[in-house]
C-alpha positions in Angstrom: 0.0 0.0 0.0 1.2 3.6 -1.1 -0.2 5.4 1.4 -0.5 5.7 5.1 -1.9 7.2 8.1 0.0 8.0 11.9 -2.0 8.4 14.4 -0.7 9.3 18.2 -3.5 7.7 20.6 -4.4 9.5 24.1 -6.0 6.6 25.7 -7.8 9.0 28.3 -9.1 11.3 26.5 -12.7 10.7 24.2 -11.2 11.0 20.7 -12.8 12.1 17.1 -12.0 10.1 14.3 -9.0 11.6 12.6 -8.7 10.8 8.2 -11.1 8.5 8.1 -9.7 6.5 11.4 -11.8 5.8 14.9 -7.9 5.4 16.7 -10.1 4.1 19.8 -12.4 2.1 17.9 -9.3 0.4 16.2 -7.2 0.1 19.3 -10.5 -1.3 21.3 -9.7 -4.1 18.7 -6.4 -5.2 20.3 -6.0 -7.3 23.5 -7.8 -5.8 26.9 -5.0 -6.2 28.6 -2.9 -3.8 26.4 -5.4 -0.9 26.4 -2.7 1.8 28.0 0.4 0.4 27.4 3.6 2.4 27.5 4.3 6.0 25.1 5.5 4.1 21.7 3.9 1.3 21.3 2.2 1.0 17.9 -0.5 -1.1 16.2 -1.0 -1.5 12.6 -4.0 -1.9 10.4 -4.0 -2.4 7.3 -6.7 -1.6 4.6 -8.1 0.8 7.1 -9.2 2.9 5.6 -10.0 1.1 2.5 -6.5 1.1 0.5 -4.5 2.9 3.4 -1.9 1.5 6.5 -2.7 3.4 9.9 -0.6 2.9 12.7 -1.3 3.8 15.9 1.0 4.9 18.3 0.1 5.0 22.5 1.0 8.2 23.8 1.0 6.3 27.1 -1.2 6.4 30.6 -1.7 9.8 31.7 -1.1 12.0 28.6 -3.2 15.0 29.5 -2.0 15.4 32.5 2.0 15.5 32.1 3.9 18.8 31.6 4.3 20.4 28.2 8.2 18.8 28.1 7.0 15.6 29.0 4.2 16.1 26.5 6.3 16.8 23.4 9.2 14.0 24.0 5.5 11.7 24.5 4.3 12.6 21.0 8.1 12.4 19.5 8.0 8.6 21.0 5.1 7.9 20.2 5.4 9.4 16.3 9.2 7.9 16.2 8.1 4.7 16.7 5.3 4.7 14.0 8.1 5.4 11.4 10.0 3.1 12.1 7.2 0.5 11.6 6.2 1.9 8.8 9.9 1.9 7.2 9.6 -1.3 7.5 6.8 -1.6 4.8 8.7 -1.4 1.2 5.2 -0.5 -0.5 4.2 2.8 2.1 5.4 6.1 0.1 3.5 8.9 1.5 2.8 9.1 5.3 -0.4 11.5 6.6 0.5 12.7 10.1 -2.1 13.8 13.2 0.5 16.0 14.5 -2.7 18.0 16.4 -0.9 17.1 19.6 2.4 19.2 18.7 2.7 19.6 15.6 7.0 20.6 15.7 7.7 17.9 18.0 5.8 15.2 15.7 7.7 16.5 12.6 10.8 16.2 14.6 10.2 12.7 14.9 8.9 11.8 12.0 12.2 12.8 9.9 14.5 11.8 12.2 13.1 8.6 12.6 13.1 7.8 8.8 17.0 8.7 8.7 19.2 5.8 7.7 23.4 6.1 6.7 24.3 3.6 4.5 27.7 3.2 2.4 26.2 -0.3 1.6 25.6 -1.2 -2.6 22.9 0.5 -4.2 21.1 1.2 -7.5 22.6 4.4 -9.3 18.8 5.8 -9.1 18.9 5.9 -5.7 22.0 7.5 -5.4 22.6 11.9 -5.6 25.5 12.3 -8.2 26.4 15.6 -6.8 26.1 14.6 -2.9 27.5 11.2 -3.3 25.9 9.2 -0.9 22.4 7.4 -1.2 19.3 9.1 -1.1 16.6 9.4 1.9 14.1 6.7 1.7 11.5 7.0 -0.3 8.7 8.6 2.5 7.3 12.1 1.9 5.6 13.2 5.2 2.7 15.6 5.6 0.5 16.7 8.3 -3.0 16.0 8.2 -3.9 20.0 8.9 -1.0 22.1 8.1 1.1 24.3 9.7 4.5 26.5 10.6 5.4 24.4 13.3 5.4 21.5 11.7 7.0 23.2 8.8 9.4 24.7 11.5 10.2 21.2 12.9 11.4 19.4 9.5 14.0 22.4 9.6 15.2 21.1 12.8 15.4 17.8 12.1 16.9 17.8 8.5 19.7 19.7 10.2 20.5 17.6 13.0 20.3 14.7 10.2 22.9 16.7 8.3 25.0 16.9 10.8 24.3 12.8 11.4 25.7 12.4 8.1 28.8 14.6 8.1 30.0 12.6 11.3 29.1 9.1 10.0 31.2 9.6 7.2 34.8 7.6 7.2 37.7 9.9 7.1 38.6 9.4 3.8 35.4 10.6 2.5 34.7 14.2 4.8 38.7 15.8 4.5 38.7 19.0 5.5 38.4 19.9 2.1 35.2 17.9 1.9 33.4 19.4 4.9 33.9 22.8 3.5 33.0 21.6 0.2 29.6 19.9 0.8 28.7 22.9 3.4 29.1 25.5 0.7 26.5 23.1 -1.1 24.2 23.0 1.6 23.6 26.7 1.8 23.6 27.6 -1.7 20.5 29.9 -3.0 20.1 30.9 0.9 19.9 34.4 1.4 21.9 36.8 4.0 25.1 34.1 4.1 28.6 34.5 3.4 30.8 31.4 3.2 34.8 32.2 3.5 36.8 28.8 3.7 40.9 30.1 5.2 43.6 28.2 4.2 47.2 27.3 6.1 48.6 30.5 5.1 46.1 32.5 6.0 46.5 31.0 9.6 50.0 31.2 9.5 49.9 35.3 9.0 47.4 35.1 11.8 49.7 33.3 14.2 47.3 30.6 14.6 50.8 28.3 15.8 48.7 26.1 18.2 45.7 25.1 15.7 48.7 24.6 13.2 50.4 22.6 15.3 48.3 19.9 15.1 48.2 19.9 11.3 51.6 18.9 11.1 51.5 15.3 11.1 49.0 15.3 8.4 49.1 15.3 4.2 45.4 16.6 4.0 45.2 20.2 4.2 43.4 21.9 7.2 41.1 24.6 6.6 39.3 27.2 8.4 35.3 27.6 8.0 33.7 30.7 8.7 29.6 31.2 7.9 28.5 34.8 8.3 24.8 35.0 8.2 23.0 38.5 8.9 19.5 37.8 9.8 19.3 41.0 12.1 17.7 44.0 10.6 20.8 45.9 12.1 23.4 43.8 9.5 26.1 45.7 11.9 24.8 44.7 15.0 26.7 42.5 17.2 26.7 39.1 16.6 26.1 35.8 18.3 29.2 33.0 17.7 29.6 29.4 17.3 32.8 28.2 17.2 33.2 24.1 16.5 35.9 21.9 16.8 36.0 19.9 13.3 39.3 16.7 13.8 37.9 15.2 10.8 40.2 12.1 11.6 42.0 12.0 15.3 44.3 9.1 15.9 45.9 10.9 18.2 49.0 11.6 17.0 52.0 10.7 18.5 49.9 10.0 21.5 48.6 7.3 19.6 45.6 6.0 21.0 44.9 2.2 20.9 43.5 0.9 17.7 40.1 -0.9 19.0 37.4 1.5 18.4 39.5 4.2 16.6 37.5 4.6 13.9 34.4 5.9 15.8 37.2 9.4 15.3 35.5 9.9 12.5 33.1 11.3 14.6 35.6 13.7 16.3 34.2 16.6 14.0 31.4 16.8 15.7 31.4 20.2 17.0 32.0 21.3 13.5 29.1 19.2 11.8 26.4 20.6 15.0 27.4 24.4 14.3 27.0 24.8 10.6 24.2 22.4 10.8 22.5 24.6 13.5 23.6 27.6 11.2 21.8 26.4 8.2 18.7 25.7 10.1 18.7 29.2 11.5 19.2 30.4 8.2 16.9 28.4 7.0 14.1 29.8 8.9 15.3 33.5 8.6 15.8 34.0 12.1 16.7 37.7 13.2 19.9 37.5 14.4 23.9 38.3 12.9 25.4 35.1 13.5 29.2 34.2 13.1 30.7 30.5 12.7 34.4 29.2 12.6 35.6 25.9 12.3 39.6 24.5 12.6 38.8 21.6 10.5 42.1 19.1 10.3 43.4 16.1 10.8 45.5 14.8 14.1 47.5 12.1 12.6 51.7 10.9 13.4 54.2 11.7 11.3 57.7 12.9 10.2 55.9 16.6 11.3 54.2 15.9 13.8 53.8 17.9 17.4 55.6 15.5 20.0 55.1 15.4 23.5 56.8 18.3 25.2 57.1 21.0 22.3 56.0 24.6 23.5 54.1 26.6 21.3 52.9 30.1 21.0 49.3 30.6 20.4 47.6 33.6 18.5 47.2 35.5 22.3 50.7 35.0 22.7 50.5 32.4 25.3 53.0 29.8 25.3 51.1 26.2 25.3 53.4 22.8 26.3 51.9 19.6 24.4 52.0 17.2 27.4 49.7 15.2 24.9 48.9 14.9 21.3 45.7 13.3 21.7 44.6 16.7 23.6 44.3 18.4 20.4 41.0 19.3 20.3 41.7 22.2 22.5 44.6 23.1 20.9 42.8 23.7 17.5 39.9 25.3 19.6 41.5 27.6 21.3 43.6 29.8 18.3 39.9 29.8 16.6 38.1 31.2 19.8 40.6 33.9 20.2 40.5 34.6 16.4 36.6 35.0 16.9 36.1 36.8 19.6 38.7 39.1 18.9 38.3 39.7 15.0 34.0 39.9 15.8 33.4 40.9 19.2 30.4 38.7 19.5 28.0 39.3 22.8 28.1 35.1 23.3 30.5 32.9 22.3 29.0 29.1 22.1 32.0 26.8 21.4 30.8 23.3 21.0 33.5 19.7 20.9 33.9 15.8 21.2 36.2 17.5 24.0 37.1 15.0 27.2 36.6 10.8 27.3 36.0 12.4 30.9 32.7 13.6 30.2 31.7 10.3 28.5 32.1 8.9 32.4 30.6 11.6 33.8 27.6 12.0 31.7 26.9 9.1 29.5 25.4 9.8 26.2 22.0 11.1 27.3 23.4 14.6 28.6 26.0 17.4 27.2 28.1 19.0 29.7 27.7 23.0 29.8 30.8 24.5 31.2 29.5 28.7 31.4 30.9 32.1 32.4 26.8 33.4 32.8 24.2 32.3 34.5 22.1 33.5 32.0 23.7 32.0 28.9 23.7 28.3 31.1 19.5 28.9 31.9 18.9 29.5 28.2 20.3 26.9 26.7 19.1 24.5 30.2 15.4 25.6 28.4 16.2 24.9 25.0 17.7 21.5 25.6 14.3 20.7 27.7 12.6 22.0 25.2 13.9 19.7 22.3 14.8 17.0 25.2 18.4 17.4 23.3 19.3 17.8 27.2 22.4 20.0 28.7 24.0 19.5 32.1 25.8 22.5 33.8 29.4 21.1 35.0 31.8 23.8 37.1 34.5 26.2 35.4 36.4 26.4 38.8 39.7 28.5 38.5 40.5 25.9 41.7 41.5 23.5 39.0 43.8 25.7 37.3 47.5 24.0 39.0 46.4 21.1 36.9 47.0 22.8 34.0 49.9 24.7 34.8 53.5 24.2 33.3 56.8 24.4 34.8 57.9 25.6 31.1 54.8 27.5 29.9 51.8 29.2 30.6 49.7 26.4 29.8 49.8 22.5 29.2 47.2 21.1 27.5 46.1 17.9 29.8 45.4 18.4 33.5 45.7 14.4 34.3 42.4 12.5 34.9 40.8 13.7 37.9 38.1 16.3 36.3 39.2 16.1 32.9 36.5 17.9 31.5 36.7 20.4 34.1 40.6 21.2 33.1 40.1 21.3 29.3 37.4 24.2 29.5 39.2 25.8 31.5 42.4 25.7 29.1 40.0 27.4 26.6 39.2 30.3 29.3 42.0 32.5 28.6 41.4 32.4 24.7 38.0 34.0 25.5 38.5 37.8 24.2 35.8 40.2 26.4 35.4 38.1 30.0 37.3 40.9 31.7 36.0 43.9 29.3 37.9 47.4 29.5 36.0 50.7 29.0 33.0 50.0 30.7 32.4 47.4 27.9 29.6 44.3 28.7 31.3 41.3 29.3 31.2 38.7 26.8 28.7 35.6 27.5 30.5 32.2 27.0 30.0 28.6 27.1 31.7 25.7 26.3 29.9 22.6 25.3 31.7 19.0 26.2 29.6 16.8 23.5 31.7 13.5 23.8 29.3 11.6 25.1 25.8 12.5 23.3 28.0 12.4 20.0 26.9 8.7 19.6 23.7 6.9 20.3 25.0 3.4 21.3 21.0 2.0 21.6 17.9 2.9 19.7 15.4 5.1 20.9 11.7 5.7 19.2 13.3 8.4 16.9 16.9 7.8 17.4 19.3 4.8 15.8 22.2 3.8 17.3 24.9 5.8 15.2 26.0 9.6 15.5 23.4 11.6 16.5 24.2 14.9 15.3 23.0 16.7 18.7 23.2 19.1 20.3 21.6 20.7 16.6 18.2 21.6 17.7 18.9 22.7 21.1 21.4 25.2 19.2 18.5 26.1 17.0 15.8 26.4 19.7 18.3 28.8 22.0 18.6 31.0 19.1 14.8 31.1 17.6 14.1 31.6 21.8 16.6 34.4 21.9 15.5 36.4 19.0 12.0 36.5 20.2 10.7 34.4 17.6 9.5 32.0 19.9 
């Protein structure tokens, strides 16, 4: 059957029939014993209506009475897990929706349930010449009554499946090179956006030594990625900035790390995929704000060049960094691009975002991403946005108390701290690179977090709307702080 219809059930509440389908009437049909089972579980019926699938989802016991956050990650389970029935079904091309419940948060679900990454063999018709890589599966969605939010919510989750993709790629296929490549496709034919990709030379006249340094074991070219989009109506006005970490490859260098599991570094971009994928999304829907994004994008690989163990170096704010450890790179990259961004653009808030610390993997599993904040302010917005989205955030502390674990005999800095709060010590290496916390000239301090995603990069089991794979979060919490910020909300 072509065609078919999702249907989230409230079990409580007296229900109208919705397309054609009497959701209590069907699901009075199924065992007594299974009238309220848990949010997500589905039933399928099929030639009901005549020529149509409908599956039902349970939006669990209690529906109406749960908060509006509980509500919305409800509908997204319960939608979530109707996809993924339905995927199941080769003949089912167009999908109906009764997003009446929340229409954004059943569109969330909906696409990023249907998202699959495959490398596998395929027909040449299903594949995109110019994208080179398969094609979505065959399922156009569309709400039974239409409207912005669900319009609103595809946004979101075509971005955070963007970003999905750019980390699930193997490292020979997303270079540096590549990433900037396929993100200049990405925002083509949007308006207000200004792509400039910086080479090594470039960095090298800007005295970017410690985001270089890194690059020096490598063949493939690093890059820096900057998106400009001016949504404001001021196009002067002072901008917001993300600033991603993007290790397309880290093998650690000459602190190799063991070889078991190393290719999950593919993923080690992942600050780099969430910022431009949150940036198209907000330029995508037009959003009033100036936004600025960099991205070091390189590999960390050993070689005849490479950093070792021990070698000072001078970063762009003129502080002298020892290597204690190659695989510590990430900060090393971050931190020449934070200064070069909050100096060169003199944002109001700085978001940096990074597969950081293993450290926060122990501390937080995958299920939460660490927040390490100068404001109070900055930390409650984007707390709300992740709850929002239930792409959750975790406030951990920037204590300067942890500062002797970073500090060298030889330099100003070293870039490991030893185990004991390793998270903790590498945002606070990044502190100092942070133009504007102490402001001169009665200036307002700059607003800065640093986001720790090592853990929520990867979704080791399936959830309703989730595969196990790279997630591609924290994309929509990104997206939500910013539509929340500008008003828009």
């Amino acid at each position: 059957m072509s065609t078919a219809i999702v249907v989230p059930f409230d079990h409580q509440q007296s229900s109208k029939p919705v397309a054609g389908v009497d959701a209590a009437e069907l699901w009075a049909l199924t065992p007594s014993g299974e009238k309220t089972p848990k949010a997500g579980t589905t039933r399928t019926f099929y030639n009901t209506p005549a020529s149509k699938t409908t599956t039902i989802a349970s939006l669990g016991e209690g529906f109406a009475n749960k908060s509006d956050e509980v509500k919305r990650e409800l509908v997204r389970k319960a939608v979530g897990s109707a996809v993924k029935d339905l995927k199941a079904h080769d003949g089912v091309k167009e999908v109906a929706v009764d997003a009446s419940a929340d229409p954004h948060a059943a569109a969330v679900a909906a696409n990023l349930a249907l998202y699959k990454f495959t490398l596998k063999t395929f027909p040449q018709s299903a594949f995109d010449p110019n994208l080179k890589e398969p094609l979505p599966p065959k399922i156009q969605f569309s709400p039974i009554e239409a409207s912005k939010d669900w319009d609103r919510g595809v946004i979101y989750a075509e971005s955070q499946n963007l970003a999905r993709t750019l980390m699930e790629y193997p490292a020979n296929m997303m270079t540096p090179t590549i990433f900037t490549e396929r993100v200049k496709k990405e925002f083509a034919g949007i308006p207000n956006v200004e792509i400039i990709v910086r080479d090594e030379a470039w960095a090298a006249e800007k005295n970017m030594n410690v985001f270089l340094s890194v690059t020096h074991g490598t063949s493939e070219p690093a890059k820096i990625l900057e998106i400009h989009y001016k949504g404001a109506a001021d196009k002067n006005a002072q901008p917001l900035a993300f600033v991603g970490k993007g290790i397309t490859f880290d093998s650690g260098g000459i602190s190799l790390k063991p070889g078991a599991g190393m290719k999950l570094m593919r993923g080690d971009m992942g600050g780099a995929a969430t910022v431009v994928s949150a940036a198209l999304a907000i330029a995508k829907l037009q959003l009033p704000v100036n936004l600025v994004v960099v991205t070091p994008l390189t590999e960390n690989m050993p070689g005849p060049s490479a950093t070792k163990p021990g070698d000072i170096i001078y970063a762009m704010n003129g502080k002298s960094v020892e290597v204690d450890n190659t695989d510590a790179e990430g900060r090393l990259v971050l931190s020449d691009a934070i200064y070069y961004t909050s100096t060169e653009f003199k944002p109001h808030t700085l978001i940096d975002v990074a597969t950081l610390t293993g450290a926060v993997v122990i501390a937080l599993g995958e299920l939460f991403s660490a927040v390490f904040s100068t404001s109070d302010e900055l930390w409650e917005q984007l707390y709300r946005a992740g709850q929002i989205e239930h792409d959750r955030f975790w406030r951990l502390p920037l204590d300067d108390e942890y500062g002797p674990q970073i500090h060298s005999s030889n330099a100003d800095l070293q870039n490991t701290g030893g185990r004991p709060a390793g998270s903790a010590t590498a945002a606070l290496f990044l502190k100092p690179f942070v133009d504007g916390l102490e402001p001169k000239d009665g200036a307002e301090s700059i607003k800065w977090a640093h986001l720790d995603i090592a853990g929520s990069m990867e979704a080791t089991r399936p959830s309703p709307y989730q595969e196990k794979g790279m997630t591609g979060r924290p994309v929509r919490a990104l997206v939500e702080y910013v539509r929340r910020l500008t008003d828009s909300a």
